[in-house]
C-alpha positions in Angstrom: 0.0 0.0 0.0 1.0 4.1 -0.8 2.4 6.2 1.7 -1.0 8.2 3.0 -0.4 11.5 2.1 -3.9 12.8 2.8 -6.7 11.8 5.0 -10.3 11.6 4.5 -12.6 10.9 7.5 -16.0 10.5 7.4 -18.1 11.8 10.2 -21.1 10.0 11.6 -19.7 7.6 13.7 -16.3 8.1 12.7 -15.4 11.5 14.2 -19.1 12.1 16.0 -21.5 10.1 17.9 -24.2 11.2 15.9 -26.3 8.4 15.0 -28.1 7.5 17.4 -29.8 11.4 17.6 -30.3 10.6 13.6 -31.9 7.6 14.1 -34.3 9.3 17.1 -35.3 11.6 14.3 -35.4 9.6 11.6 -37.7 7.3 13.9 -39.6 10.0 15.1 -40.3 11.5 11.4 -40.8 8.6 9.5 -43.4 6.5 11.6 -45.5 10.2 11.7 -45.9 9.6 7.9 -47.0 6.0 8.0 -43.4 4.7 7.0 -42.8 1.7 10.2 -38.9 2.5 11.5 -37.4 2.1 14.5 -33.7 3.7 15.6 -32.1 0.3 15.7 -33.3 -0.5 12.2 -30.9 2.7 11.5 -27.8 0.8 12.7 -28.9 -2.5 11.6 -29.6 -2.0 8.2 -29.2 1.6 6.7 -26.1 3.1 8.7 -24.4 5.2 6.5 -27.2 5.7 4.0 -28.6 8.6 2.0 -32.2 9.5 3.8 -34.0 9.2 0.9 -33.0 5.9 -0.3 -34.1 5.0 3.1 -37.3 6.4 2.4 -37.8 4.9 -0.8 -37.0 1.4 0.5 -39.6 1.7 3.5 -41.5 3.0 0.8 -41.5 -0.5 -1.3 -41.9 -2.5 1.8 -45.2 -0.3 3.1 -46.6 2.2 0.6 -45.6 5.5 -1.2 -45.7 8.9 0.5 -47.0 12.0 -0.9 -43.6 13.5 -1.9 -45.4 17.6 -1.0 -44.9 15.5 2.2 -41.6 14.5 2.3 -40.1 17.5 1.7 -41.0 19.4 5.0 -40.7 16.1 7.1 -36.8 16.1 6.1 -36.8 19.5 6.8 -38.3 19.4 10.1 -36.3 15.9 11.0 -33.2 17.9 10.4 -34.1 21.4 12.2 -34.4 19.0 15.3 -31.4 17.1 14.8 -29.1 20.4 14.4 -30.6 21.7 17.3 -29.8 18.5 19.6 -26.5 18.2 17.7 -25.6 21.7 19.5 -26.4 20.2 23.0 -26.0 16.5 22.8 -23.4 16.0 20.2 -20.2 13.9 21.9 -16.6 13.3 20.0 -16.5 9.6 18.5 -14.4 7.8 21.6 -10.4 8.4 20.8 -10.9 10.4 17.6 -10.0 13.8 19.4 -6.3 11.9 19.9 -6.5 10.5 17.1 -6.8 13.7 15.3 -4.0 15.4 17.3 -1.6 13.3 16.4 -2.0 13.3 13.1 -1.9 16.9 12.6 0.4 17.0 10.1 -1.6 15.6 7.5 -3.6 17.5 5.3 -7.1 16.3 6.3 -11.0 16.4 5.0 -14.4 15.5 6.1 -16.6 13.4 3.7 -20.1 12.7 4.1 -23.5 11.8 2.8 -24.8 14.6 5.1 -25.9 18.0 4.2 -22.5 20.6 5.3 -24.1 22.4 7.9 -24.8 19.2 9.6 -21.1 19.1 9.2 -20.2 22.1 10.8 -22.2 22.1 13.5 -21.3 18.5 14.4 -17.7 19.6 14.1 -18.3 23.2 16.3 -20.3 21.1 18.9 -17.5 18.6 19.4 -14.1 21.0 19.5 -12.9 19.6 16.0 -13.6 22.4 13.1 -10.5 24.2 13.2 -8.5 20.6 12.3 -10.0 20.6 9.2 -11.3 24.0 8.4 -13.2 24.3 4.4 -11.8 21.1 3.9 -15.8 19.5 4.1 -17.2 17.6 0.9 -21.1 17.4 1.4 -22.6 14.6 -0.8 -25.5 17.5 -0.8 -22.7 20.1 -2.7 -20.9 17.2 -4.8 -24.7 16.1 -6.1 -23.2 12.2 -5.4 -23.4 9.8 -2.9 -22.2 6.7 -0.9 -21.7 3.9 -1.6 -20.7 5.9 -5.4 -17.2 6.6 -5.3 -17.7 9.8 -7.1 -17.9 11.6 -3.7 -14.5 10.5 -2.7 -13.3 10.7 -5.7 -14.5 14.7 -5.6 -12.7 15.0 -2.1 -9.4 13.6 -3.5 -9.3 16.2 -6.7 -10.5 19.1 -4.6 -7.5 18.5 -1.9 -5.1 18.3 -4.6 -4.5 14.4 -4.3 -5.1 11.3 -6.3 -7.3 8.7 -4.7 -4.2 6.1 -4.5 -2.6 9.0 -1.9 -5.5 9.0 0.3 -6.5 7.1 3.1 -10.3 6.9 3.8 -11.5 6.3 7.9 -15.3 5.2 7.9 -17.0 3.2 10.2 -20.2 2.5 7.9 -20.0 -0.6 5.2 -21.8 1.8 2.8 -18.5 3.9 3.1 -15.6 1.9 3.5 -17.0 0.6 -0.4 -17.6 3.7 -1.9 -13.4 4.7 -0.6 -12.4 1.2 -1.7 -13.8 1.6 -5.4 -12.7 5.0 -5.1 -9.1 3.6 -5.6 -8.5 4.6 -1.9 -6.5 2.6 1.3 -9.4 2.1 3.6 -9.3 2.1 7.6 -12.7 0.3 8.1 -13.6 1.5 12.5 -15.3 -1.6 13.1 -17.2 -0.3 16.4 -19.1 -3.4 15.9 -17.2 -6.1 15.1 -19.9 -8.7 16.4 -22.5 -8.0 14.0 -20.4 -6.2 11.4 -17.9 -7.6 9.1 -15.3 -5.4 7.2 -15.2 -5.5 3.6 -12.0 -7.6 2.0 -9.6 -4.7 1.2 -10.3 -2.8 4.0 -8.3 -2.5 7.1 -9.8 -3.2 10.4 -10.0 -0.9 13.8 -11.8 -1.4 16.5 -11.0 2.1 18.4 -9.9 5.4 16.7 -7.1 5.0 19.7 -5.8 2.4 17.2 -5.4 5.1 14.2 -2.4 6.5 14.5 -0.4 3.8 14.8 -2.2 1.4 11.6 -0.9 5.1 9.6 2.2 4.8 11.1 3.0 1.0 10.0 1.6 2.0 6.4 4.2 4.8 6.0 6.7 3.2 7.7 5.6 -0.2 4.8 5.7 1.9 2.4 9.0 3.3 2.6 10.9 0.2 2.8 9.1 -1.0 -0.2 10.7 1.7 -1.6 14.0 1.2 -0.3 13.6 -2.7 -1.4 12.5 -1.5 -5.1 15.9 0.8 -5.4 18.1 -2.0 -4.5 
């Protein structure tokens, strides 16, 4: 594998603890339009995932909604959630270490979620100022995960190739979209029970664990490198 050169992290559940607020919402919203949905069917089945493919699978399982309705709801769903973002929002476990010692790097956020949902999860949990404009919103880029398109964005707007990045997601939907992106892959397995990490991918358990995994890659890397010149 490439020396990482730049760093990608996604942020629900990588960086912020954010999904089980989501899935409140999302549970909250959905079943007040007819559409069944409980938060743990968030994390069993659709971590990760765009809301309105979620939508439009519930949909095929139970009956369209009026879209004049879905509109507002997701509107409404996501005025809550920023507002308990502000207030409730904690740092994923280890990633505020993480991040610190990896300073160095030039670093992005990438996600499926709109970019205000970016920056206030960021503001809420101390981290904004580590990676600054640096936020690619699947919203913005008009492209989404699990299409590689969005890291693929990420990569060009940074000023890298996807083969010098390293992706960090904890969601399956991600860690494929990075993969086919041409991208090394840190999969944060936070469930590694249920959960199983997709062949290419490299697995973590705790974000404590981050630093180091980029460590042995440079550290592989360069005596490839060294073996190659010999």
């Amino acid at each position: 594998m490439a020396r990482p050169l730049c760093l990608l992290f996604d942020c629900d559940g990588t960086l912020v603890d954010s999904e089980p607020l989501l899935a409140d919402e999302m549970a909250g919203a959905l079943n007040a339009v007819g559409l069944p949905f409980q938060a743990s069917d968030y994390i069993g089945e659709f971590r990760g995932a765009r809301f309105r493919r979620i939508v439009a699978t519930l949909e095929s399982r139970h009956g369209s909604v009026d879209p004049e309705v879905l509109e507002p709801l997701e509107v409404a769903m996501r005025a809550n959630l920023n507002r308990r973002l502000v207030t409730e929002l904690t740092p994923i476990s280890g990633a505020s270490e993480a991040l610190a010692q990896l300073h160095g790097y030039p670093m992005g956020v990438v996600s499926n979620g709109p970019v205000n949902k970016i920056r206030t999860s960021l503001k809420a949990t101390g981290l904004a100022d580590l990676f600054g404009e640096q936020l690619f919103s699947a919203y913005e880029a008009n492209c989404w995960k699990p299409d590689p398109c969005l890291y693929r964005h990420a990569a060009t707007e940074m000023g890298y190739s996807p083969e010098q990045c390293l992706a960090i997601e904890d969601s399956v939907v991600g860690v494929r979209a990075a993969l086919n992106a041409g991208m090394t892959v840190v999969h944060l397995n936070r469930f590694p029970d249920v959960e199983e990490t997709p062949e290419g991918a490299i697995m973590i358990t705790s974000m404590f664990q981050l630093p180091t995994v980029i460590a042995r890659l440079a550290m592989e890397s360069s005596a490839s490198r060294l073996t190659a010149a010999r």
